[in-house]
C-alpha positions in Angstrom: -15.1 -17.0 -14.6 -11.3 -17.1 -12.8 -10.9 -13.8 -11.1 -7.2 -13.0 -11.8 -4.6 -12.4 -9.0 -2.0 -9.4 -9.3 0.3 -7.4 -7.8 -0.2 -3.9 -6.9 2.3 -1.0 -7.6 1.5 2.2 -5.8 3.3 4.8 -4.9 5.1 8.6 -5.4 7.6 8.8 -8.6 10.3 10.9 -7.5 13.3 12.5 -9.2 17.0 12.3 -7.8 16.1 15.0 -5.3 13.0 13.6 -4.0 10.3 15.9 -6.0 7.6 14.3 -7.6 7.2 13.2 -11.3 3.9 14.6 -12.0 2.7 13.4 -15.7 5.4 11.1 -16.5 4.8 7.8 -18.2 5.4 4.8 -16.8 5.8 2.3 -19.5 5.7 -1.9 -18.6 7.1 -4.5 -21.0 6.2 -7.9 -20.9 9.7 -10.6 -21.3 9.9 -13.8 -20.7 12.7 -14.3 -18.3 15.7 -14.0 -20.4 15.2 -10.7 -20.9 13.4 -11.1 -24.7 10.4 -9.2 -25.2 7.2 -11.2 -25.3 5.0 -8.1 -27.8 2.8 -6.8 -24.4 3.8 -3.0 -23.6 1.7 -0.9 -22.0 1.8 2.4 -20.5 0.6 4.6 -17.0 0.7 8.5 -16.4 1.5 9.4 -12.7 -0.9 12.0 -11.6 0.1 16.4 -11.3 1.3 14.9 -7.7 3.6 11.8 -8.7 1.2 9.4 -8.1 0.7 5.8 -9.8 -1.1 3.1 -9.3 -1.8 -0.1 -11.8 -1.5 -3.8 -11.6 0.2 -6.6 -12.6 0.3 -10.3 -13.4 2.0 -13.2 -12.7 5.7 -12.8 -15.2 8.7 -11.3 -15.8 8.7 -7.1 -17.1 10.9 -4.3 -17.9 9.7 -1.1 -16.3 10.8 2.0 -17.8 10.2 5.9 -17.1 9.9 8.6 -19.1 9.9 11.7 -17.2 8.4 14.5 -19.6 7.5 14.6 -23.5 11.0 15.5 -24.0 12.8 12.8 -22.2 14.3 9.9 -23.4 13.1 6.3 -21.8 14.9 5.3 -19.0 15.0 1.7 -17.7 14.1 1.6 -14.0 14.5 -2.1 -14.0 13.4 -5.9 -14.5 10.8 -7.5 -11.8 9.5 -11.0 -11.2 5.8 -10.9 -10.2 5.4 -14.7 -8.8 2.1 -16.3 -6.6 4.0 -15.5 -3.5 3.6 -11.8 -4.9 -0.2 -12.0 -4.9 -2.5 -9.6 -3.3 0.4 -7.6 -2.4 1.4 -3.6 -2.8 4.4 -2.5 -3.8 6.2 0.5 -4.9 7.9 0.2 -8.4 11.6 0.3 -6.5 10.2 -2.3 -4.0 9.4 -4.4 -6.3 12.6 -4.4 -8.6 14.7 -4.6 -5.1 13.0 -7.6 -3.7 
């Protein structure tokens, strides 16, 4: 069987003023790389501290935030996982900013 490679995100969710996120959802869409989703969403909870930590594979994805069960989704932003990516932790940001 192929063991699959991924990426790593890890790190603390924090709001404008640096406090954590504790419970929000971190929801990841799967696109191709114009942008058009591909039908793969799925979803993470940061823990009561901010926490979050989940992998993903090689592609292209939207990553959104929703804050509370009262917020609205907000886009964080689009990332590129590529081989070079492999084996690697990042933080969400790092990961949209590289």
């Amino acid at each position: 069987m192929k063991k699959r490679v991924t990426t790593h995100l890890q790190g603390i969710l924090t709001n404008p003023m640096n406090e954590p996120y504790n419970n929000a959802e971190i929801v990841v869409e799967m696109t191709d790389a114009d942008d058009s989703f591909i039908g793969l969403r799925s979803s993470r909870f940061t823990d009561t501290k901010g926490n979050y930590y989940f992998t993903l594979q090689e592609g292209y994805y939207n990553i959104y935030i929703i804050p509370n069960e009262d917020a609205t989704e907000v886009k964080m932003g689009k990332v590129h996982v590529t081989q070079k990516d492999f084996n690697t932790s990042y933080t969400i940001e790092g990961l949209i900013n590289k």
